[in-house]
PDB file of N, CA, C and O in Angstrom, chain B, residues numbered from 101:
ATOM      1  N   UNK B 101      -8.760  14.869   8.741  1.00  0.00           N
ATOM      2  CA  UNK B 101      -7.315  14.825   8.747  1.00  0.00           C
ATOM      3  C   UNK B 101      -6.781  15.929   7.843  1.00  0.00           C
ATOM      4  O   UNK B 101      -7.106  16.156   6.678  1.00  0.00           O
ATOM      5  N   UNK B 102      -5.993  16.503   8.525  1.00  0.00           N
ATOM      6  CA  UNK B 102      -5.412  17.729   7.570  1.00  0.00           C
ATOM      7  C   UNK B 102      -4.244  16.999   6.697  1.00  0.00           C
ATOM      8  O   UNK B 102      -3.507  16.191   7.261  1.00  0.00           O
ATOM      9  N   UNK B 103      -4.044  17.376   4.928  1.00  0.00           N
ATOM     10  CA  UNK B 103      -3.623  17.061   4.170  1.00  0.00           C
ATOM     11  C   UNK B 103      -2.095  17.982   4.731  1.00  0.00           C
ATOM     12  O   UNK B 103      -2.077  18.794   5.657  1.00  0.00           O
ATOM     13  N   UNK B 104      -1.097  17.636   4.009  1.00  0.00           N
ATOM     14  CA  UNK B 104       0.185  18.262   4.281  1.00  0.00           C
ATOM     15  C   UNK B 104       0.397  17.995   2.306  1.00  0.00           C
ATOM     16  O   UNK B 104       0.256  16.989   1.611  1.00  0.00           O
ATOM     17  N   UNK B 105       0.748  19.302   2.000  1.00  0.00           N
ATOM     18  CA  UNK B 105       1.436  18.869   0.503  1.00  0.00           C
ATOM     19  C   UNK B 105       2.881  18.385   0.483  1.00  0.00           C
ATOM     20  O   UNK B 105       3.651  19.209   0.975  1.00  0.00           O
ATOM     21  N   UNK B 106       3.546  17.073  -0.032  1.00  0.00           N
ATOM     22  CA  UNK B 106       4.177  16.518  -0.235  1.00  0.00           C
ATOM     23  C   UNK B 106       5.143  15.911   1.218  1.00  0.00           C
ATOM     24  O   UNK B 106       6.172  15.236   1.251  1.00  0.00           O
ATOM     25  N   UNK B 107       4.502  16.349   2.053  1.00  0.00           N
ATOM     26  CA  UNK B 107       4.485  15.413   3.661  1.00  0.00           C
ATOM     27  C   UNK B 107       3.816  14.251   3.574  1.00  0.00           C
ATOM     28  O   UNK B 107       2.966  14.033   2.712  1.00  0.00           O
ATOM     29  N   UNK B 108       4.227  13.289   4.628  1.00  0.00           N
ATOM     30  CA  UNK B 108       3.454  11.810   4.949  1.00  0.00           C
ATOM     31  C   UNK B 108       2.617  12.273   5.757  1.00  0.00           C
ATOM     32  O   UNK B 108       2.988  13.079   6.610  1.00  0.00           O
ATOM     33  N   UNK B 109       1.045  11.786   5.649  1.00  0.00           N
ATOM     34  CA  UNK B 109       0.491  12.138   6.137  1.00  0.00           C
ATOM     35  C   UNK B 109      -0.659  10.628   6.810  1.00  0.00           C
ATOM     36  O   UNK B 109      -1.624  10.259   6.140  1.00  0.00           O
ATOM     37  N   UNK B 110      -0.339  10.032   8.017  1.00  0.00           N
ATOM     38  CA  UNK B 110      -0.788   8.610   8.909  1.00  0.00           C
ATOM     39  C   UNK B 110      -1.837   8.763   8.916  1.00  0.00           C
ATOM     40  O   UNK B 110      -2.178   9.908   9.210  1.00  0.00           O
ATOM     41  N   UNK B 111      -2.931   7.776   8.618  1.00  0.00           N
ATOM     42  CA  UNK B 111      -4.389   7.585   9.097  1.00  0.00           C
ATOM     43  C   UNK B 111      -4.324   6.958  10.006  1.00  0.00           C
ATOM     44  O   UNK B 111      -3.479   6.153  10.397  1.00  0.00           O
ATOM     45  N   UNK B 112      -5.324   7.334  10.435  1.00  0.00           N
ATOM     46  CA  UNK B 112      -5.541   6.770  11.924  1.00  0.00           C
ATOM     47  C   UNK B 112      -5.881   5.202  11.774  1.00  0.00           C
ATOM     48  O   UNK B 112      -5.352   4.443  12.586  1.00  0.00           O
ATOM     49  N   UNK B 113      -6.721   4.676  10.797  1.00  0.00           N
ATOM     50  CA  UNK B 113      -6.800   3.379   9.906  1.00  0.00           C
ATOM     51  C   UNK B 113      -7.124   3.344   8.774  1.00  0.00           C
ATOM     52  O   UNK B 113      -7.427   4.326   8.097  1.00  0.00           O
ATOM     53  N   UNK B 114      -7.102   1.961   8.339  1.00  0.00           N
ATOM     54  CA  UNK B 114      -6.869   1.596   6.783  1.00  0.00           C
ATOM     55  C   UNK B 114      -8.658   1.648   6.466  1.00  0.00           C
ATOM     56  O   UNK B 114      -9.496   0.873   6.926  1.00  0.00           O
ATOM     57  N   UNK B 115      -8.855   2.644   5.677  1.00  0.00           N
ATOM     58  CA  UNK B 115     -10.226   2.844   5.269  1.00  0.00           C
ATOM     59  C   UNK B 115     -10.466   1.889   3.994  1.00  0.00           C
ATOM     60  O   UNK B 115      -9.514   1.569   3.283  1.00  0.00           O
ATOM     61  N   UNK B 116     -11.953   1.386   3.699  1.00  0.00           N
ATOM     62  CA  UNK B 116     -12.222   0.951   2.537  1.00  0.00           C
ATOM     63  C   UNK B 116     -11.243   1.226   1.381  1.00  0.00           C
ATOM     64  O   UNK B 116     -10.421   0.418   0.949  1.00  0.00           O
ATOM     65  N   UNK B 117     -11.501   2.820   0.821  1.00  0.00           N
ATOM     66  CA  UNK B 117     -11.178   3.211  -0.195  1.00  0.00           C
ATOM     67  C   UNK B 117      -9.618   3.046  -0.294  1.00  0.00           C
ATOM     68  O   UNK B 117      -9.069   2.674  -1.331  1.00  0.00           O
ATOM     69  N   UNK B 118      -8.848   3.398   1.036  1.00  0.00           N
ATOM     70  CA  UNK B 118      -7.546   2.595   1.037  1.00  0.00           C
ATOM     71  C   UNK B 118      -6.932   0.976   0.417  1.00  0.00           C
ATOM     72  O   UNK B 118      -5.941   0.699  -0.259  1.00  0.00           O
ATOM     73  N   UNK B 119      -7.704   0.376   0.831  1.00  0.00           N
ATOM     74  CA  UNK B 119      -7.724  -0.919   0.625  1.00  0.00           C
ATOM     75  C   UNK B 119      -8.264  -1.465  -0.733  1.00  0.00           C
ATOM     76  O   UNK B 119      -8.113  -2.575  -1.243  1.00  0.00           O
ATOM     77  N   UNK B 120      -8.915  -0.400  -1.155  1.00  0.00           N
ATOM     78  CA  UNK B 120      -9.236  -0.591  -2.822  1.00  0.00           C
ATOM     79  C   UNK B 120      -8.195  -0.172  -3.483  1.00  0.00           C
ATOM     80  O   UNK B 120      -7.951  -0.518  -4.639  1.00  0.00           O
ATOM     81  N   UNK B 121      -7.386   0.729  -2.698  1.00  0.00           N
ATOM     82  CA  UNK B 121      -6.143   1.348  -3.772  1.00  0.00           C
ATOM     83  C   UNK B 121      -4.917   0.045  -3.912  1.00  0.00           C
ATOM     84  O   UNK B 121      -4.249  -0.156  -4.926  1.00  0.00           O
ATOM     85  N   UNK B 122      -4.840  -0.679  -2.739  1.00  0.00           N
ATOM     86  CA  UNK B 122      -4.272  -1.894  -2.399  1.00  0.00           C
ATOM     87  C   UNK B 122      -4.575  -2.758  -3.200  1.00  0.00           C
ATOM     88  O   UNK B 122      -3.560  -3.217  -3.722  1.00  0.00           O
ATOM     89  N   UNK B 123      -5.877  -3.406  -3.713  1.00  0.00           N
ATOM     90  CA  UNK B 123      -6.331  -3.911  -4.418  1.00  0.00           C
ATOM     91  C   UNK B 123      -6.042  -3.901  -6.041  1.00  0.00           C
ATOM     92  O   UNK B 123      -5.799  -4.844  -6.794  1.00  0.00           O
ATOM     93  N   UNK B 124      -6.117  -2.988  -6.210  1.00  0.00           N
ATOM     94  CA  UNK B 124      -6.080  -2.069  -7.974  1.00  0.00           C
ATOM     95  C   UNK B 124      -5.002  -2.415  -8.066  1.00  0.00           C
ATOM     96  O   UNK B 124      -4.757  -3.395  -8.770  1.00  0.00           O
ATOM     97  N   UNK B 125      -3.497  -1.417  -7.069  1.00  0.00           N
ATOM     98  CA  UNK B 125      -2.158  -1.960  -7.456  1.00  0.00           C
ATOM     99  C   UNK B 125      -1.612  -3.439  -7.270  1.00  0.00           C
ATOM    100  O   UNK B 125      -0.452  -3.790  -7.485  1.00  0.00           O
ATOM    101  N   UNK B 126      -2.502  -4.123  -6.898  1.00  0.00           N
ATOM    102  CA  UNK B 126      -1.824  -5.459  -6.865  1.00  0.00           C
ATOM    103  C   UNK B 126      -2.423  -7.048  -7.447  1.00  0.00           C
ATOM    104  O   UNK B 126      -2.014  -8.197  -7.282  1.00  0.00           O
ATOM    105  N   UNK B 127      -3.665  -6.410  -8.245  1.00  0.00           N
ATOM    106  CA  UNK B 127      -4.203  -6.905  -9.014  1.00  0.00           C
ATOM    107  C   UNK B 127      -3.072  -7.913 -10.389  1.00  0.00           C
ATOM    108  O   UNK B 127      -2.391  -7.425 -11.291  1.00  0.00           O
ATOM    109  N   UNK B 128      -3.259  -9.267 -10.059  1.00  0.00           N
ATOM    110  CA  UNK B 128      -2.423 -10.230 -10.699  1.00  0.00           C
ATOM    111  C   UNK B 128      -1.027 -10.618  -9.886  1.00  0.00           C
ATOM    112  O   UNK B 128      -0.079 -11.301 -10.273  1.00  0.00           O
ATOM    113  N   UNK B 129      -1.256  -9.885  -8.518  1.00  0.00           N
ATOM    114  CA  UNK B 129       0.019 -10.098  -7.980  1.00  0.00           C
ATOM    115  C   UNK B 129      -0.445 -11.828  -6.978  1.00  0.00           C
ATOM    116  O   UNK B 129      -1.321 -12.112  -6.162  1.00  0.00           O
ATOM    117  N   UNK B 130       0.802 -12.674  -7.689  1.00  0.00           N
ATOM    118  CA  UNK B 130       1.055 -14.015  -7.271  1.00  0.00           C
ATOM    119  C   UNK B 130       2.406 -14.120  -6.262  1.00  0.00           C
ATOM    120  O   UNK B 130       3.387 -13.382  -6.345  1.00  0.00           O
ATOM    121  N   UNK B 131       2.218 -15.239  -5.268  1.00  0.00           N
ATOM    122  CA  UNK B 131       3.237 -15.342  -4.410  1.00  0.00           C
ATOM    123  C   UNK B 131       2.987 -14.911  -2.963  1.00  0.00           C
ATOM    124  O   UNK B 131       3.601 -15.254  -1.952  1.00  0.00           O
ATOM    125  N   UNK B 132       1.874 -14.025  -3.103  1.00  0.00           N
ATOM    126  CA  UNK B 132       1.520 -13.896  -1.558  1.00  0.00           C
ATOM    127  C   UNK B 132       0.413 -13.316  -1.536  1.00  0.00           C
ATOM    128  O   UNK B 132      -0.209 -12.782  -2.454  1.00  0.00           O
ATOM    129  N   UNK B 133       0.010 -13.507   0.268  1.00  0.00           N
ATOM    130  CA  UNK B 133      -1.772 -12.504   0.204  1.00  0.00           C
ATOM    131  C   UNK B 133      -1.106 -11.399   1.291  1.00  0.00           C
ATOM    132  O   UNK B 133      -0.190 -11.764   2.029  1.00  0.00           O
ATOM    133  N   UNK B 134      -1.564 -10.198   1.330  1.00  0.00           N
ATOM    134  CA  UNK B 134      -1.788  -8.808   1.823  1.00  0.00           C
ATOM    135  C   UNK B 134      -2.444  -8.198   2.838  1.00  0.00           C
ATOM    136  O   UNK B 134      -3.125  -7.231   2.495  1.00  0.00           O
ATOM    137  N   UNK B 135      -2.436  -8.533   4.208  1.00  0.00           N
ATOM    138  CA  UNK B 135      -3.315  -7.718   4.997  1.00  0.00           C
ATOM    139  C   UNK B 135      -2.788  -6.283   5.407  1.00  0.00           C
ATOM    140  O   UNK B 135      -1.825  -6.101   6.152  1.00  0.00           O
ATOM    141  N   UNK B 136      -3.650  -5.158   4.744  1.00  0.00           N
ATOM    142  CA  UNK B 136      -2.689  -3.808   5.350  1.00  0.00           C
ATOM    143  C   UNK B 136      -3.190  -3.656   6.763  1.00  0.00           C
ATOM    144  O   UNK B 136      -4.316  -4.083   7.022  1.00  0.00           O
ATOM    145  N   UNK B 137      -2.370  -3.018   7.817  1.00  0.00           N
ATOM    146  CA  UNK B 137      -2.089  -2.838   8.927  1.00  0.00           C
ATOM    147  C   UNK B 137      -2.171  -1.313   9.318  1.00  0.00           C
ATOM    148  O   UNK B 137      -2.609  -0.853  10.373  1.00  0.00           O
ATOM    149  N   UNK B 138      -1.593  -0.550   8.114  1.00  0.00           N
ATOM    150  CA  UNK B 138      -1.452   0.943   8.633  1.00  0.00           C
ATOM    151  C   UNK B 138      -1.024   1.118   7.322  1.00  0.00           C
ATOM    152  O   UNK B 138      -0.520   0.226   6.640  1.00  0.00           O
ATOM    153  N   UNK B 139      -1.295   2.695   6.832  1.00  0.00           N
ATOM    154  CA  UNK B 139      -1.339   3.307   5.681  1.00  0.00           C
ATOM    155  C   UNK B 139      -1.132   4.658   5.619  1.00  0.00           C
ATOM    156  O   UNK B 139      -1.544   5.254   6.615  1.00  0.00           O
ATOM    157  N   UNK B 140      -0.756   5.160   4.986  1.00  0.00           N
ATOM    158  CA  UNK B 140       0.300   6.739   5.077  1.00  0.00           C
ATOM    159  C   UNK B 140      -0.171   7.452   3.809  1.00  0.00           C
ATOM    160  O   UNK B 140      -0.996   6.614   3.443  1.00  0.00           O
ATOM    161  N   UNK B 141      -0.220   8.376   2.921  1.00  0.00           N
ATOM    162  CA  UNK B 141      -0.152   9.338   2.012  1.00  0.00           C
ATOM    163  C   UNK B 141       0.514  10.611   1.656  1.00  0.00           C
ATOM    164  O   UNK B 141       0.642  11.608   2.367  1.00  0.00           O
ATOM    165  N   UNK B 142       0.685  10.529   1.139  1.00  0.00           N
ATOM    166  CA  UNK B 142       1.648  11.703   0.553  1.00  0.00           C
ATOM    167  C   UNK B 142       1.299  12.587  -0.883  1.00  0.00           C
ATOM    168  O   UNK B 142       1.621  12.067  -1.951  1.00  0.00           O
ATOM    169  N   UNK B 143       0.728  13.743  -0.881  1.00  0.00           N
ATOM    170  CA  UNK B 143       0.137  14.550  -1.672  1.00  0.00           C
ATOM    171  C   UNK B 143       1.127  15.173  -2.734  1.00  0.00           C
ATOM    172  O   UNK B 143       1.652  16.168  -2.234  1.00  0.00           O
ATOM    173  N   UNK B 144       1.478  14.990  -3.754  1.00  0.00           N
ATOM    174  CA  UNK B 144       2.294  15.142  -4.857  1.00  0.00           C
ATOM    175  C   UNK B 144       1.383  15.537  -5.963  1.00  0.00           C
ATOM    176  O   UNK B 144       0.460  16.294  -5.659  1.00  0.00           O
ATOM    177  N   UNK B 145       1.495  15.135  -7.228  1.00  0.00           N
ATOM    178  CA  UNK B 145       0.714  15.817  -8.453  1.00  0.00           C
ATOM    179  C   UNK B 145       0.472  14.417  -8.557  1.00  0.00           C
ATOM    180  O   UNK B 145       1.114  13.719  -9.341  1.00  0.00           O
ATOM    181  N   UNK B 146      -0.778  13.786  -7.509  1.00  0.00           N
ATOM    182  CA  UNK B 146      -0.877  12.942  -7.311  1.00  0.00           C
ATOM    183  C   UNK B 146      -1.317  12.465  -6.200  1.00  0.00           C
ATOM    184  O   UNK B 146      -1.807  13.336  -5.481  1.00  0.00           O
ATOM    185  N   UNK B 147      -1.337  11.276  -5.721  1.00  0.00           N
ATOM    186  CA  UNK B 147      -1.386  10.446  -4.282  1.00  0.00           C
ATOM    187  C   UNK B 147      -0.182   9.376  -4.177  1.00  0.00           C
ATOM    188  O   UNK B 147      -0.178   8.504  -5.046  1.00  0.00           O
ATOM    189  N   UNK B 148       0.707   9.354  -3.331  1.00  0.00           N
ATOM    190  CA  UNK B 148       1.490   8.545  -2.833  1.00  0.00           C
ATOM    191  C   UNK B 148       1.040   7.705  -1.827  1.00  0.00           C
ATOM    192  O   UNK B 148       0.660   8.121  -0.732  1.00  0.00           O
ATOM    193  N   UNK B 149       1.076   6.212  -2.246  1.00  0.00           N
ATOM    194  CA  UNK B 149       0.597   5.705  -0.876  1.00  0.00           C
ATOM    195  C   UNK B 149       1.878   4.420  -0.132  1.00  0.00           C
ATOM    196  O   UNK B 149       2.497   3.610  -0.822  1.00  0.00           O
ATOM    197  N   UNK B 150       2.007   4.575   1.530  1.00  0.00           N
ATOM    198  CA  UNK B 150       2.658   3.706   1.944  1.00  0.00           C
ATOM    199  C   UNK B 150       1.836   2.587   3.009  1.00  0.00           C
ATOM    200  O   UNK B 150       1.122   2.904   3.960  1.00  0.00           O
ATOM    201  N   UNK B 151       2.167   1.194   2.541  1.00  0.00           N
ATOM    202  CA  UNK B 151       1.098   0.478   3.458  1.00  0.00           C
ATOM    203  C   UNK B 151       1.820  -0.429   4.469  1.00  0.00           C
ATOM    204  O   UNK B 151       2.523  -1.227   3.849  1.00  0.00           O
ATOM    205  N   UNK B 152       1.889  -0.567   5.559  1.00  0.00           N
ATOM    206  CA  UNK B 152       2.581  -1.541   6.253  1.00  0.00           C
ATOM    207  C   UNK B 152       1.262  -2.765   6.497  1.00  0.00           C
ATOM    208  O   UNK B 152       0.133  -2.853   6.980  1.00  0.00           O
ATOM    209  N   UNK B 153       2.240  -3.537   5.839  1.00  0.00           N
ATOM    210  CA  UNK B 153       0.916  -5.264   5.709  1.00  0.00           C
ATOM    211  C   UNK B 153       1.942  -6.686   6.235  1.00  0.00           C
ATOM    212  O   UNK B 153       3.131  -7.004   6.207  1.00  0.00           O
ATOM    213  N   UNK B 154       0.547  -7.290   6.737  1.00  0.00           N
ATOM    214  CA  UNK B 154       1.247  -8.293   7.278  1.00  0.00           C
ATOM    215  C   UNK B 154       0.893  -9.627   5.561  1.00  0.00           C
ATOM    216  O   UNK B 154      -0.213  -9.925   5.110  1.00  0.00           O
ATOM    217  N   UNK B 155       2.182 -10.072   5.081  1.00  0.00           N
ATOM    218  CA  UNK B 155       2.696 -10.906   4.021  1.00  0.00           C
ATOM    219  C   UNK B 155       2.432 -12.243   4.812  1.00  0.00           C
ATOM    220  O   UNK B 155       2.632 -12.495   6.000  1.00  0.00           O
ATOM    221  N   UNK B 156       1.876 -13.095   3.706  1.00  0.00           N
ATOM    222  CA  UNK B 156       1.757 -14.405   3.752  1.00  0.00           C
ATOM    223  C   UNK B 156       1.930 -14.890   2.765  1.00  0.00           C
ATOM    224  O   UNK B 156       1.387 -14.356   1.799  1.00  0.00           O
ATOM    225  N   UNK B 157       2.742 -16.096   2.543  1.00  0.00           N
ATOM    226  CA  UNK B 157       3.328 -16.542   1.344  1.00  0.00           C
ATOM    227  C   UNK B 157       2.046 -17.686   0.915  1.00  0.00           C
ATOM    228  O   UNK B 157       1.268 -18.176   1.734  1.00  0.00           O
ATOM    229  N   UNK B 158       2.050 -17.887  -0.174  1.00  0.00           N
ATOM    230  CA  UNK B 158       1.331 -18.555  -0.808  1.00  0.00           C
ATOM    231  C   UNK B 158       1.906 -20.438  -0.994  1.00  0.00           C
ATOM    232  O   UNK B 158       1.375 -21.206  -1.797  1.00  0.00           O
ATOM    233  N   UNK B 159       2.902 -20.779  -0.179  1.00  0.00           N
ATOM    234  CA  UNK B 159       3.772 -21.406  -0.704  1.00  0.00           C
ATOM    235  C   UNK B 159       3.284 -22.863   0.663  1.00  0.00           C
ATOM    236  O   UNK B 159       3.014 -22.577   1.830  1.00  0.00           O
ATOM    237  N   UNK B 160       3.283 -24.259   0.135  1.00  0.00           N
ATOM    238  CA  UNK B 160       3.203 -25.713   1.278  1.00  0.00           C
ATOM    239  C   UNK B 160       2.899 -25.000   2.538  1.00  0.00           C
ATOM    240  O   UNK B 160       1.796 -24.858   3.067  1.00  0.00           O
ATOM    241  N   UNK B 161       4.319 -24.479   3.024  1.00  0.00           N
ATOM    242  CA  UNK B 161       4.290 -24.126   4.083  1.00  0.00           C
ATOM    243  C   UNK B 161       4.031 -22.654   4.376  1.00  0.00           C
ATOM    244  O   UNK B 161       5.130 -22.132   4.563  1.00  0.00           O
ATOM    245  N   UNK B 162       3.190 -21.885   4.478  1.00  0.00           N
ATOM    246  CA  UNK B 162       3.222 -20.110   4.250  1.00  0.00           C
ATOM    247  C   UNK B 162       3.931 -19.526   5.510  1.00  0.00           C
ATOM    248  O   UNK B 162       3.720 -19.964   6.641  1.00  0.00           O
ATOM    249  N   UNK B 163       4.652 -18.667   5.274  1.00  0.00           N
ATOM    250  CA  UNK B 163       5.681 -17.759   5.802  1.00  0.00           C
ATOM    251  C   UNK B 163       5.068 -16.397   5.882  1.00  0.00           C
ATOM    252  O   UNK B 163       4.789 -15.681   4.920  1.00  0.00           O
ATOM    253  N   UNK B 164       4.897 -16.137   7.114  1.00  0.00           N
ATOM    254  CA  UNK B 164       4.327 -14.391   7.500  1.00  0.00           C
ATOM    255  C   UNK B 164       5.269 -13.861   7.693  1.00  0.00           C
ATOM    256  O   UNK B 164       6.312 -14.433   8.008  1.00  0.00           O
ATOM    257  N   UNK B 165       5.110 -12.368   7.523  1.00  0.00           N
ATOM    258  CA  UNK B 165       6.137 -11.358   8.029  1.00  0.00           C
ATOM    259  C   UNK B 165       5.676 -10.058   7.838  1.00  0.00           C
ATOM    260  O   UNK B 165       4.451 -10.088   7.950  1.00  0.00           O
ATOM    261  N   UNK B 166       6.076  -8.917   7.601  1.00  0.00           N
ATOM    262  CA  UNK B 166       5.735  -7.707   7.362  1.00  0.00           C
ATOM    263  C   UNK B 166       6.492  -6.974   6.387  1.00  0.00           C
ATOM    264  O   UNK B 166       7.672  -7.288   6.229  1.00  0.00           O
ATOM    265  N   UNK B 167       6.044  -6.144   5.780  1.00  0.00           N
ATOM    266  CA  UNK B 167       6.540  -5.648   4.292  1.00  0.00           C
ATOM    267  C   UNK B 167       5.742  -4.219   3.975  1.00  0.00           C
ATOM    268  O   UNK B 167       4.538  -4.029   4.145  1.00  0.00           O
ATOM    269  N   UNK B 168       6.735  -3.249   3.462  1.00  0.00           N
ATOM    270  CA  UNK B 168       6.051  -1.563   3.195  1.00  0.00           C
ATOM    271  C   UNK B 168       5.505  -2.193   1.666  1.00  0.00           C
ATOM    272  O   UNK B 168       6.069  -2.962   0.888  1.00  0.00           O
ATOM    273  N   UNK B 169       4.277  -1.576   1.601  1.00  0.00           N
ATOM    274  CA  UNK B 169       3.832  -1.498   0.109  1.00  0.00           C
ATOM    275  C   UNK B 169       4.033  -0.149  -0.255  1.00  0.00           C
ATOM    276  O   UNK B 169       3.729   0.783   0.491  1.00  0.00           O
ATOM    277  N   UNK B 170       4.809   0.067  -1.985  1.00  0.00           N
ATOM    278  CA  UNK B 170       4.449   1.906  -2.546  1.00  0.00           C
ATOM    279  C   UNK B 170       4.003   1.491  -3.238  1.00  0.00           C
ATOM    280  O   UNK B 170       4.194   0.497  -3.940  1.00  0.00           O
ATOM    281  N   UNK B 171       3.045   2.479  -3.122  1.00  0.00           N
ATOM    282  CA  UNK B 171       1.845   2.723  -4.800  1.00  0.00           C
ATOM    283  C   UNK B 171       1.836   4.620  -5.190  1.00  0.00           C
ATOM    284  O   UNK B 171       2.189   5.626  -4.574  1.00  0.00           O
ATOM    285  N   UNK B 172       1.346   4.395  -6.268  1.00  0.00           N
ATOM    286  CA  UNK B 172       1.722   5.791  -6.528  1.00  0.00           C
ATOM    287  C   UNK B 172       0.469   5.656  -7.539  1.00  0.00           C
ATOM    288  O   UNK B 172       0.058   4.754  -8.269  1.00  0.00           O
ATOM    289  N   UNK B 173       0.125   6.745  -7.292  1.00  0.00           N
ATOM    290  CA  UNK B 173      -1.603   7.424  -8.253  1.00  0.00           C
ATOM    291  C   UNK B 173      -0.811   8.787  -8.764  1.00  0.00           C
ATOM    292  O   UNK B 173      -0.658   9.796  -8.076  1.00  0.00           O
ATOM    293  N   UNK B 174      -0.448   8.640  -9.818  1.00  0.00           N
ATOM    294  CA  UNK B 174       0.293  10.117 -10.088  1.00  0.00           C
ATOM    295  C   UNK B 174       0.751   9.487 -11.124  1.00  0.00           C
ATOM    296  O   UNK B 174       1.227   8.353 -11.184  1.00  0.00           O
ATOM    297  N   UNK B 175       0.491  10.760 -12.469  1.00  0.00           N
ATOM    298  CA  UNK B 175      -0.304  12.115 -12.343  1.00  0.00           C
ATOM    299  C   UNK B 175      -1.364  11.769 -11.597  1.00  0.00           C
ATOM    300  O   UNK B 175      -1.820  10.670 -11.280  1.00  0.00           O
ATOM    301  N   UNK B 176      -1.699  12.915 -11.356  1.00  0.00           N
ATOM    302  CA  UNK B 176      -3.271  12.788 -10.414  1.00  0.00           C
ATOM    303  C   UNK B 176      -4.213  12.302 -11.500  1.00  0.00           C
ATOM    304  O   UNK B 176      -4.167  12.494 -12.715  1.00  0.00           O
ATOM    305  N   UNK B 177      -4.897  11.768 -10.914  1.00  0.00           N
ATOM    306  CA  UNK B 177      -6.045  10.936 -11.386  1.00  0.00           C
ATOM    307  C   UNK B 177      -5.245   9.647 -12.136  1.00  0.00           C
ATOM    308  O   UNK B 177      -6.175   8.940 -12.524  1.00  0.00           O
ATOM    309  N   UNK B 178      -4.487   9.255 -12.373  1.00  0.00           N
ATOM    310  CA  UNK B 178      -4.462   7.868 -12.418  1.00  0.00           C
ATOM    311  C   UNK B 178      -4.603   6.811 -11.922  1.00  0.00           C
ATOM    312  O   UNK B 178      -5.059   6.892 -10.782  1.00  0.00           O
ATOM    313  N   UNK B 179      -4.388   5.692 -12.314  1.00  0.00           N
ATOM    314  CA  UNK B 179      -4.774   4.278 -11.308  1.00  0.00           C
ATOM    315  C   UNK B 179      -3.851   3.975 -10.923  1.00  0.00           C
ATOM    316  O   UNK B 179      -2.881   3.819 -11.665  1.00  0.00           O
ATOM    317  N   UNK B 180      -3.774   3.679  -8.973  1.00  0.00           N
ATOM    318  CA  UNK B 180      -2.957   3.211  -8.850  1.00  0.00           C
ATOM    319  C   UNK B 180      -1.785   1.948  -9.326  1.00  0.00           C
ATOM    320  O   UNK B 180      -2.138   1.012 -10.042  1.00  0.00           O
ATOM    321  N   UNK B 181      -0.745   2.055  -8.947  1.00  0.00           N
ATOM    322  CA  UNK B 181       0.323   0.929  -9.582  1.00  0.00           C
ATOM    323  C   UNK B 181       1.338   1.049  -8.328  1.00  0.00           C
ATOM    324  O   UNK B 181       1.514   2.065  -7.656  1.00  0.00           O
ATOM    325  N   UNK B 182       2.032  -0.334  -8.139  1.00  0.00           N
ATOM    326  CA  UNK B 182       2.960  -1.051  -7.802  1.00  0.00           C
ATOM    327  C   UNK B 182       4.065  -0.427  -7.747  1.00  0.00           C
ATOM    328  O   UNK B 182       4.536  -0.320  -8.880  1.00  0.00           O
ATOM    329  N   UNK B 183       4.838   0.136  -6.792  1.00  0.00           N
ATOM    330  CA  UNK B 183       6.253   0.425  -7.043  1.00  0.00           C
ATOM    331  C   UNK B 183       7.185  -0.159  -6.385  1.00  0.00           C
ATOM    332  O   UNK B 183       8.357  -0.208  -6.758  1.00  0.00           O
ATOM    333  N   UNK B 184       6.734  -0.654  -5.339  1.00  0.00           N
ATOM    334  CA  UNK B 184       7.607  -1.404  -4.625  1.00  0.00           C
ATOM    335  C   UNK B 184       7.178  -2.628  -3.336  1.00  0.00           C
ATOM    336  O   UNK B 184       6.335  -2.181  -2.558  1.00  0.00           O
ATOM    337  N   UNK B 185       7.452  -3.481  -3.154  1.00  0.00           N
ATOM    338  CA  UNK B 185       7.482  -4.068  -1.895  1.00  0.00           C
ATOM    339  C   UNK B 185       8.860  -4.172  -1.276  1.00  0.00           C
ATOM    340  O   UNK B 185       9.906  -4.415  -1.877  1.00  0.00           O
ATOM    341  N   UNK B 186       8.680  -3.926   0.162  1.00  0.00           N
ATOM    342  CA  UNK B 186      10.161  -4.340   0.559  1.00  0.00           C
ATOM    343  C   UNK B 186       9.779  -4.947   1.790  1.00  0.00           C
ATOM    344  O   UNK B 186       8.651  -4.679   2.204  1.00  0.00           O
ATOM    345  N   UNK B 187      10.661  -5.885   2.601  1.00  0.00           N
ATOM    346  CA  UNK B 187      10.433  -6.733   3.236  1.00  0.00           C
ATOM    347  C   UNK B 187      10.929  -5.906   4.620  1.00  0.00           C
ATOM    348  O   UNK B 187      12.040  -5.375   4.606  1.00  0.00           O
ATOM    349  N   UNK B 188      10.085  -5.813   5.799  1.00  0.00           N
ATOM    350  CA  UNK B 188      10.737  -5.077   6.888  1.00  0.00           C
ATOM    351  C   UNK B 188      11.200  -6.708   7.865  1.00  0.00           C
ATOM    352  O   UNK B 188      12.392  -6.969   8.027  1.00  0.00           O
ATOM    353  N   UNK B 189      10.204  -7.562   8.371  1.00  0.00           N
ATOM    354  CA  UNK B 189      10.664  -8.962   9.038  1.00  0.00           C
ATOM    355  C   UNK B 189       9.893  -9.780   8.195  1.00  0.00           C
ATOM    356  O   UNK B 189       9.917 -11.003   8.330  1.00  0.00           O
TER     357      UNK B 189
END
């Protein structure tokens, strides 16, 4: 896959090492579980990552839906972290 600097750049799928980055940033995260679906990057002084996952609530009754994950590895070489969830349905 050719990199684009500071373009989104779609995998074709969610690789291991993807899903470890998923992991890392959401490590202690309560209230729901995470299946990513599709995953994006973006090359900065850094790695930007966007994940579209299907959300399941943790709650009696659990509630699915879909939700963008951002994580951001930047500066480069840091560990990923959490920047956002937002709820698409």
């Amino acid at each position: 896959m050719e990199m684009c600097c500071g373009g989104w750049n779609v995998h074709p799928n969610v690789s291991q090492e993807d899903k470890q980055v998923l992991d890392t940033a959401l490590k202690g995260w309560t209230g729901a579980a995470f299946e990513p679906l599709a995953v994006a990057t973006q090359v900065v002084n850094g790695v930007n990552y966007l994940f579209i996952a299907k959300s399941t609530t943790v709650t009696l009754e659990p509630k699915t839906g879909l939700v963008k994950i951002y994580i951001t590895a930047s500066p480069a070489g840091s560990e990923p972290r959490l920047v956002n969830i937002e709820t698409i349905i």
